[in-house]
N, C-alpha and C positions, 0 to 999 in steps of 0.2 A: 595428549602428549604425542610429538611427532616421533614415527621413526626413525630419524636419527640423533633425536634426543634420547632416545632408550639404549640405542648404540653406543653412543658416550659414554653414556652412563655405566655398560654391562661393558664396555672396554676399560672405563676407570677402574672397573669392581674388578675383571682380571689382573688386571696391571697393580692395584694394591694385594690382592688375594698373592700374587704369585711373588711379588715382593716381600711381604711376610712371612711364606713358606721358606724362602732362601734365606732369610735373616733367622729364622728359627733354626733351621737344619743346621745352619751356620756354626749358631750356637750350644746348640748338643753337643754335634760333630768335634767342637775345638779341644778338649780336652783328652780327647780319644787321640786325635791326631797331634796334637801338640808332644803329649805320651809316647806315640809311636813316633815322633821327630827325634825328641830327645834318646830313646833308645838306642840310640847309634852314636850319642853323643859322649865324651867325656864325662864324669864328675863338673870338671871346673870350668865346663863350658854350659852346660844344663840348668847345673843350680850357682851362677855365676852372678857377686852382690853387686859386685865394680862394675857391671855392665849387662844386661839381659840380653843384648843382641849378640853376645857370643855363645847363645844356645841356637843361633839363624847360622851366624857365619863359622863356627866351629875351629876358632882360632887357635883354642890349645889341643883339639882332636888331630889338627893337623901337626904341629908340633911332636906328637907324641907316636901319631901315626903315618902320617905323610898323608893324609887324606880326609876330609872333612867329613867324612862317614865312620866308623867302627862296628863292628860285632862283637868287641871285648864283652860288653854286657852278657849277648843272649849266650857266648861262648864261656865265661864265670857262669851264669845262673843253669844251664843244663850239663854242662860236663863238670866243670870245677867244683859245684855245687850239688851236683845230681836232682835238676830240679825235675826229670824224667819221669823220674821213682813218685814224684809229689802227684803228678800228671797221674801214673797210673792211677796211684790210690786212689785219685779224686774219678777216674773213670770206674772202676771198681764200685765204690760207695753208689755215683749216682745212679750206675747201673740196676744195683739191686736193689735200692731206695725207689727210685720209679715201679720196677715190675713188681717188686710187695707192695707198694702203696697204692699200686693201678689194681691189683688182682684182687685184696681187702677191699678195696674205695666202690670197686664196681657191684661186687656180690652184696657188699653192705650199702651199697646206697639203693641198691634196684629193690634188695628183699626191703629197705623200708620205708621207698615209694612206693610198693605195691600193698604194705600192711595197713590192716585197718583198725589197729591195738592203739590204745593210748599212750603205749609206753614208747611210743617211737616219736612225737616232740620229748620225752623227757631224756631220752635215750643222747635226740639232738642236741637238745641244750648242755648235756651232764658234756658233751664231745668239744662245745664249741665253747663252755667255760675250761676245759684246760687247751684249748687253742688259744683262748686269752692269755693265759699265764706264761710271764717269762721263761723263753727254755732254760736260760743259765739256772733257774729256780729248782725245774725237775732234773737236771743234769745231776746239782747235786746231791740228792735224792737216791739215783742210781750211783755212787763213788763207793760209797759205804760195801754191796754187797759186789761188788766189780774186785776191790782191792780184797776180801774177804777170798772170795774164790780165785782170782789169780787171773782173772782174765781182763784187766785194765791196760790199756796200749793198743789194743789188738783192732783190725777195720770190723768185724763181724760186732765187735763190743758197738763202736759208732753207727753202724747201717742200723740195730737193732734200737739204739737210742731216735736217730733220726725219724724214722722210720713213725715211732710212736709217738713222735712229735707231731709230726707232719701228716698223721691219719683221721686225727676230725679236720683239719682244712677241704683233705680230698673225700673226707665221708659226706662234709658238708657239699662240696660243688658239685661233687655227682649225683647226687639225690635230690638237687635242684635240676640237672638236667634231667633227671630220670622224669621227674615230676611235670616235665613239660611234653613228654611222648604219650601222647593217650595211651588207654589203657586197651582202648579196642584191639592194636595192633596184640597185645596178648592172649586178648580171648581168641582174635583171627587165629591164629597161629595155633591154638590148640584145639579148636573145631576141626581145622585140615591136619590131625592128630599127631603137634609137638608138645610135647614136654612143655613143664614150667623149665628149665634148665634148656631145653633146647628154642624156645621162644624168645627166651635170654639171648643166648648166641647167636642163632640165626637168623631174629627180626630184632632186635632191638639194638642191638652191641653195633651192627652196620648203619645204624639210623642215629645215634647218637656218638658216631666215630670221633666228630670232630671236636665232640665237647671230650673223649676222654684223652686227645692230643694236648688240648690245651693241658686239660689237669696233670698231666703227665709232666709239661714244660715246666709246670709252677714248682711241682715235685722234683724236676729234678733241678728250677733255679737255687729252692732251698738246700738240697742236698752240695749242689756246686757252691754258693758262696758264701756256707754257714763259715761262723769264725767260734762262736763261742763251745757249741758241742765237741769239736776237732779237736780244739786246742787241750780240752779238760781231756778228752778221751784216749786221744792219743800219743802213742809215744813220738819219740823224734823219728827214730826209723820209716815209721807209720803215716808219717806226715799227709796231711792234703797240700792242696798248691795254696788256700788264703792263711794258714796256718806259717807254710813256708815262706809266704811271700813277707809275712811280720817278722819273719827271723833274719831276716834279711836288713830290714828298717832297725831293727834292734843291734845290730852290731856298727853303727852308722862312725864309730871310729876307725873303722878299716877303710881308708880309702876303695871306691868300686863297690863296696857291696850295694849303695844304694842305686848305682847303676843295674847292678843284679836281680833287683828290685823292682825299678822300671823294666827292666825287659821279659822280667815273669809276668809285671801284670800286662804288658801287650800278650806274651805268649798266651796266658790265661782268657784274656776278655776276646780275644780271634775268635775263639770257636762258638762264643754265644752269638757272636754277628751270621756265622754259620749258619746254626742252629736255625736262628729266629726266620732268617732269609730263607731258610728247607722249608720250614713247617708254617710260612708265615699265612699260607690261605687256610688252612687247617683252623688256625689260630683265631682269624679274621671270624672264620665260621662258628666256630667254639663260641665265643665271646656276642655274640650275635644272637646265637641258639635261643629261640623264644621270642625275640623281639618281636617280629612278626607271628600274625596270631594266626595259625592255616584253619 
């Protein structure tokens, strides 16, 4: 086969390859963006039955506002609404849902990568059958002694539920990475006289970084957009932002709140695009960890 038949061919092959990456992105992308359009849009122009093109052209936005844009939404959903307070709580929770689930995940998956007991597949598996189980199942489980002692509503009640929810998933993927760092680098390190605990920290913990960014992400996507734990756990005061953002859909006979609504979940869904874009090689690396066999 001549070479310019190969060139064709590897010019066809880009030309469909990069064609279906835009038509994919395309369509991820549209809902995010359609979301963030209407955001600035009226009620009766957004979810408009007589006509869908008045969520483009913003017929009655202007009517109302003199301008085919608004901020009424995100200005109802954080100051009228105080959806601020939701915000924090929800920085709060994943906060300290991540660093207990990262600080457990790591000492308990390394000590039982490194054990040579049998009890540590059963140990595994007893972890990863209540990772199967419904959380709304163990939530309610916890209501009984929550209401009993007086501490139901409160964020420390949920981070503590979360938390034990979400610790065989990260006991599981850290003990899979752990399991892929030979064990030399251990014995290394304490020939040149470290500690088991200082071998940990000092050669392991930096050779396995990037698997516990990833775990770290997962932990804290759970903790960001649980709905079911929040809701049981929490008071209204206490709110998270996916708990508040349903309070919002549930009052949908007030005119605006569903606008309020929309503009919490653009407010809400920004800083995962964040996130993911900061830590995205971390991530890339994480998720990779292993594949290749050194």
């Amino acid at each position: 086969m001549s070479s310019s038949v190969l060139n064709r061919q590897s010019t066809g092959l880009r030309i469909f390859s990069t064609g279906f990456i835009i038509i994919w992105l395309l369509m991820a992308a549209f809902p995010f963006l359609w979301t963030l359009w209407g955001s600035f849009k009226v009620e009766l122009d957004f979810f408009s039955i007589a006509d869908w093109t008045n969520a483009i052209t913003g017929d009655r936005t202007i009517a109302v506002h003199d301008s085919a844009f608004t901020g009424a939404g995100y200005e109802g959903a954080w100051v009228q609404e105080n959806f601020g307070r939701a915000f924090m709580n929800t920085a709060i929770v994943c906060v300290f849902v991540v660093c207990i689930s990262l600080t457990l995940g790591t000492l308990g998956g390394y000590a039982l990568s490194r054990s040579g007991y049998r009890y540590t597949f059963w140990l595994l598996m007893t972890a990863l059958i209540f990772r199967a189980m419904p959380p709304i199942t163990l939530v309610s489980g916890y209501l009984p002694p929550f209401f009993e002692y007086n501490v139901w509503g409160y964020l420390p009640t949920a981070i503590i539920v979360l938390v034990a929810i979400n610790q065989p998933f990260t006991l599981w993927m850290l003990h899979s990475f752990f399991m892929k760092i030979p064990k030399d680098l251990d014995e290394s390190a304490k020939v040149d006289g470290c500690t088991q605990f200082q071998a940990f920290r000092h050669v392991i913990i930096p050779v396995m970084w990037p698997g516990v960014i990833t775990t770290g992400l997962f932990s804290f996507l759970l903790a960001y957009n649980d709905f079911a734990v929040t809701t049981m756990l929490l008071n209204k005061e206490n709110q998270t932002m996916v708990p508040k953002i349903a309070s919002f859909l549930g009052t949908t006979q007030t005119e605006g709140n569903v606008m309020f609504a929309v503009a919490a979940v653009v407010s809400a869904t920004a800083p995962l695009f964040i996130l993911v874009m900061f830590f995205q090689r971390q991530i890339v690396s994480g998720l990779t960890a292993g594949a290749v066999k050194g």
